[in-house]
C-alpha positions in Angstrom: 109.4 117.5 135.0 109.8 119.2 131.5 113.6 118.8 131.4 113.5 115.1 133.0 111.3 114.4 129.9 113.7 116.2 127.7 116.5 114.8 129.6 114.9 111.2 128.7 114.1 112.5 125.0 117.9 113.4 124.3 119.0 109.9 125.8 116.5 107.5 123.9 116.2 109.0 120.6 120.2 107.9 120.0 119.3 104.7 120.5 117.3 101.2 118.6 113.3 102.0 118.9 113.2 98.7 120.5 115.0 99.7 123.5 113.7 103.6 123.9 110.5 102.6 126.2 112.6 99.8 129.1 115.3 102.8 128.9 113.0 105.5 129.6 111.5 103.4 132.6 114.8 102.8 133.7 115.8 106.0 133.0 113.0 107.8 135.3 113.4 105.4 137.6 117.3 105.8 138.2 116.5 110.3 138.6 113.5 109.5 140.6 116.0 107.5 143.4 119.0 110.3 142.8 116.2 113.1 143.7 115.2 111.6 147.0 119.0 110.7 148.2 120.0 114.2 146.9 120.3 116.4 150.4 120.4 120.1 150.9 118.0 123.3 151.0 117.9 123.6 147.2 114.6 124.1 145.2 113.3 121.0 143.8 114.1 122.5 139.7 117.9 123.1 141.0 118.0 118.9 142.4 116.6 118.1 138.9 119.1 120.4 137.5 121.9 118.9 139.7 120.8 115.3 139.1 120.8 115.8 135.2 124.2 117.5 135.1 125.9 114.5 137.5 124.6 112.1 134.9 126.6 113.7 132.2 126.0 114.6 128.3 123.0 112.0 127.0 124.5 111.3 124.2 127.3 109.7 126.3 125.1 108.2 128.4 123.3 106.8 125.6 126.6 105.2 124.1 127.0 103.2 127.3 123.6 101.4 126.3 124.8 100.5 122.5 127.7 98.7 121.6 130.1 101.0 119.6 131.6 98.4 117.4 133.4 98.5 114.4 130.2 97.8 111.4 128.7 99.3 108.4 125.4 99.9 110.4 125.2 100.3 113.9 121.9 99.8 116.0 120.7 103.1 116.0 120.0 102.8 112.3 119.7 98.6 111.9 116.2 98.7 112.7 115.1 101.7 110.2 117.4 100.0 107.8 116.0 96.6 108.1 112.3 98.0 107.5 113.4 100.5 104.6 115.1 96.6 102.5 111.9 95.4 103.2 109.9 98.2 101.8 112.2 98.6 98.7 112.2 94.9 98.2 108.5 94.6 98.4 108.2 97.5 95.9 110.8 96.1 93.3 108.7 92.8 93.8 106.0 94.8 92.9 106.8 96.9 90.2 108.5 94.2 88.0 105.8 92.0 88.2 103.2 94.5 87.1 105.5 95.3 84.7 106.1 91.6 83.5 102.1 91.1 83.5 101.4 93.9 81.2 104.6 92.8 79.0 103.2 89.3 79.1 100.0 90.3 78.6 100.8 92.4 75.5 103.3 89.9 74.1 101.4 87.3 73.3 104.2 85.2 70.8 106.4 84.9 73.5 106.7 81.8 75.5 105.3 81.5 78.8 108.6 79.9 80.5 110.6 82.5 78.0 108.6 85.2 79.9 108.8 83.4 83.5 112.8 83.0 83.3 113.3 86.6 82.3 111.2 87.6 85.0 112.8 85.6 87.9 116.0 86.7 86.5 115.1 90.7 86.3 113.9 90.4 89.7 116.6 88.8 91.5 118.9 91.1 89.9 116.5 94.2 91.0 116.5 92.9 94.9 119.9 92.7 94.4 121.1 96.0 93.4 118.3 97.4 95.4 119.9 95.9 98.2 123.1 97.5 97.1 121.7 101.1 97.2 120.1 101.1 100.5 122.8 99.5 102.2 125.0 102.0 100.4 122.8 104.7 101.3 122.6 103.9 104.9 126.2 103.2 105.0 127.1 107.1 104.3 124.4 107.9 106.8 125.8 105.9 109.6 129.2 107.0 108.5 128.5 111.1 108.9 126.1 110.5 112.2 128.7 108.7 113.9 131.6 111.9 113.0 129.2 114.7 112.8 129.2 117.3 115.8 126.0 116.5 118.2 123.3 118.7 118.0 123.6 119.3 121.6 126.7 121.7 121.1 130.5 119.6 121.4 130.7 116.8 122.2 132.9 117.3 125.4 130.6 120.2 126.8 126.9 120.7 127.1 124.3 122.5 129.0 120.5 121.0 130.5 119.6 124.4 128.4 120.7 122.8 125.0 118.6 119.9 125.4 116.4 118.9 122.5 112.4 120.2 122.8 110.5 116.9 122.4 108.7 117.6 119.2 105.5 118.6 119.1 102.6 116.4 117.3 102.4 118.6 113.9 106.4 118.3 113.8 106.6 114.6 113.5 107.2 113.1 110.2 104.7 110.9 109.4 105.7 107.1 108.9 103.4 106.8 106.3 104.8 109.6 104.8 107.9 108.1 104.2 107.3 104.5 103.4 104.4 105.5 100.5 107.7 107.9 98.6 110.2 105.2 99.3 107.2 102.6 97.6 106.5 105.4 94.9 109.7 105.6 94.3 111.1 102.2 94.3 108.3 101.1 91.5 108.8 104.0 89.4 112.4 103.5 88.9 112.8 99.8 89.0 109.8 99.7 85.6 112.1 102.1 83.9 115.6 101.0 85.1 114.9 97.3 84.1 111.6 97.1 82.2 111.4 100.5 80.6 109.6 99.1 77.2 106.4 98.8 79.1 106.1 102.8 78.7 104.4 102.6 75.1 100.8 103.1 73.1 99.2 99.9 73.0 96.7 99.2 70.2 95.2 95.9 68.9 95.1 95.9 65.2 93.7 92.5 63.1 97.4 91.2 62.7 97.9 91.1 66.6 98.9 93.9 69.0 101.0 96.5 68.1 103.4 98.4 70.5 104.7 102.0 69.9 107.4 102.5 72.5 107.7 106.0 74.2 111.5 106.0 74.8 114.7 105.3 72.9 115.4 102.2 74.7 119.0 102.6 73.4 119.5 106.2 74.6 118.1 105.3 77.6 120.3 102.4 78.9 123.1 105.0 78.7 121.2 107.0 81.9 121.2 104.1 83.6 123.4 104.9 86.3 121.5 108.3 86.6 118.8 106.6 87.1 120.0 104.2 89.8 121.7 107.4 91.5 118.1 109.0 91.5 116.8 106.1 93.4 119.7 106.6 95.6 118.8 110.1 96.2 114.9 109.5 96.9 115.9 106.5 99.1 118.3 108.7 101.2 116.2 111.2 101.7 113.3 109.4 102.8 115.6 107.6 105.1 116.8 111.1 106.3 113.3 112.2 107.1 112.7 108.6 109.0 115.8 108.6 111.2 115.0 111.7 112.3 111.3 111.3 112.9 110.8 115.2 113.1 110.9 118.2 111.2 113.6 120.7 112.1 115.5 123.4 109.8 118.9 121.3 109.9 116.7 118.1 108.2 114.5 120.7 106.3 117.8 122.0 104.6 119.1 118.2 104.0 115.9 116.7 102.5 115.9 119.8 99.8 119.1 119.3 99.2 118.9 116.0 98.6 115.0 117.4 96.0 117.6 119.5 93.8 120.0 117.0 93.4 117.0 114.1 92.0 115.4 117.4 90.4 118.6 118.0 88.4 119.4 114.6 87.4 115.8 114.1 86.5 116.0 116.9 84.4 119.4 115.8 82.7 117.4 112.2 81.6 114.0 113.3 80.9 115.4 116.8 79.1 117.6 115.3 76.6 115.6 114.8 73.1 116.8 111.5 72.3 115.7 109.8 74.9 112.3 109.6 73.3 111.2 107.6 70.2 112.3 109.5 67.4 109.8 108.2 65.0 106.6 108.0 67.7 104.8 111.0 65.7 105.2 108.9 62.4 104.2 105.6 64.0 101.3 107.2 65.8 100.1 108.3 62.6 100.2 104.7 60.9 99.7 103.0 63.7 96.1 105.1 64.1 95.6 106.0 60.7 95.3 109.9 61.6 95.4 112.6 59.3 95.4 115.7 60.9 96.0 119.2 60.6 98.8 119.9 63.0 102.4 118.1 63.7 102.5 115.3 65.6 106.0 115.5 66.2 105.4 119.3 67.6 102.8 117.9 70.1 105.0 115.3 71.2 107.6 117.8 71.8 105.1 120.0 74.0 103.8 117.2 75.5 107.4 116.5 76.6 107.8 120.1 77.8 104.2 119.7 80.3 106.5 116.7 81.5 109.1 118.5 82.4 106.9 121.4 83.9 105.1 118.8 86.4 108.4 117.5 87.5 109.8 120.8 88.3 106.4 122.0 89.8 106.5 118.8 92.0 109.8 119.1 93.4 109.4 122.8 94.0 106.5 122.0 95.9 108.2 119.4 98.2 111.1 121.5 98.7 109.3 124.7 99.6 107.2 122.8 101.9 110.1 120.9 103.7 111.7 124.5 104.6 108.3 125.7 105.8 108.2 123.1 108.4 111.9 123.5 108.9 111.6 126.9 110.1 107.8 126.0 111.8 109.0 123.2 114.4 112.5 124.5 114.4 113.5 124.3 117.9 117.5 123.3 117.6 120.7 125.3 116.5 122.5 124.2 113.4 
């Protein structure tokens, strides 16, 4: 019964989740019927063994249940790429109206349909190049699971010994999981791709509220593409981690992959001096009316440095406990 189910697993995981559970009927249904019509003296794990190999590789089987058509995404991924637009868009929805608020909120002289058309026009430009990205994104994916070698060995021979081991509960990646980084990181960079102004000291004072920006919002529209390809990166490899739906070495190895590249162009934004305010220390100073005995402008700097340190820390983290579970639940051959 252990390689039926295994047999099942390796056919319904290459196809849409909507059709894995009326395949998997059919499926067991179909081997049950083969088993009793099967004559002979053999033991009943050399029928199951026969009955499995006269149905052929699972992959194959599984392409005669899905169209193979020519498109961007086929319907093994349309499903996870459907839920991961609406996840992004409902993020960028919510990240540049928080952002908007607070703006608004801290802006008092502007006008109210001023701050209105700005913010319709931000946030249709945000769904829209969010769009972009995970289409992109899923695009490449489709594009290198569709030519990439089957992990069931080639794609012309196989053995009932290389089929998949249906993960066990502790080797599932969690859904949840997935959809709070893609939300974490969809707000994150959406406030600081197209509203990064709202990163400042706020302080009222009698003549109205006074803003101190953190960044160099010059320097930083140059890293703007940086920043839209780490969005791409996060996106991806959340995506990666949801397709698959377990841990294994192989997606273990792509996910931190996919850490060190966001942790390096991370690094290259949030590294470079400029990007910060160059005269926060000095507007700090006036804008508080602090005299103190150290520099400002030194704690700024080492404040900038514990930045850097958490965002290392964090993808270290991630990365070594990706591999861990890679190698844990590993139960495939690269």
């Amino acid at each position: 019964m252990d390689l039926i189910d295994r047999y099942i697993y390796a056919v319904t995981k290459e196809l849409p989740s909507k059709q894995r559970e009326d395949i998997s009927e059919e499926l067991r249904g179909l081997i049950d019927d083969m088993l009793e019509a099967h004559k002979g003296d053999q033991s009943h794990e050399d029928k199951i063994r026969a009955v499995l190999m006269a149905l052929g590789n699972p992959v194959a089987l599984a392409n005669n249940y899905k169209s193979r058509s020519r498109y961007l995404i086929g319907p093994k991924l349309f499903d996870s790429y459907l839920m991961v637009l609406k996840i992004v868009a409902f993020a960028v929805f919510i990240g540049i109206s928080v952002a908007t608020a607070v703006g608004g909120i801290y802006s008092a002289e502007e006008n109210i349909i001023k701050i209105a058309l700005e913010y319709i026009a931000t946030l249709l430009s945000a769904v829209s190049q969010a769009f972009v990205w995970v289409t992109v994104s899923f695009a490449i994916a489709e594009h290198y699971d569709a030519s990439d070698v089957n992990i069931l060995g080639n794609k012309e021979e196989w053995s009932l010994d290389s089929l998949p081991r249906i993960p066990q509960k502790e080797a599932r990646i969690s859904r949840a999981e997935t959809i709070t980084g893609i939300i974490f990181t969809t707000i994150f960079v959406s406030i600081i791709y197209f509203y990064p102004k709202i990163f400042a000291i706020y302080s009222s004072a009698p003549s109205g509220m006074k803003i101190v920006p953190i960044f160099n919002l010059e320097v930083l529209e140059g890293f703007k593409v940086i920043i839209a390809l780490i969005f791409l990166i996060g996106i991806a490899k959340e995506t990666v981690k949801l397709v698959a739906g377990r841990w294994s070495l192989k997606i273990a190895i792509i996910t931190s992959m996919l850490s060190i590249a966001s942790l390096v162009f991370t690094l290259l934004v949030f590294t470079n001096p400029n990007i910060y305010n160059p005269y926060l220390a000095d507007e700090l100073k006036g804008l508080f009316n602090l005299n103190l005995s150290f520099d400002l402008a030194n704690a700024q700097y080492y404040a900038s440095r514990v930045l850097i340190i958490i965002i290392i820390a964090g993808s270290l983290g991630e990365i070594v406990g990706a591999l861990y579970k890679g190698i844990k639940y590993n139960n495939i051959k690269l």
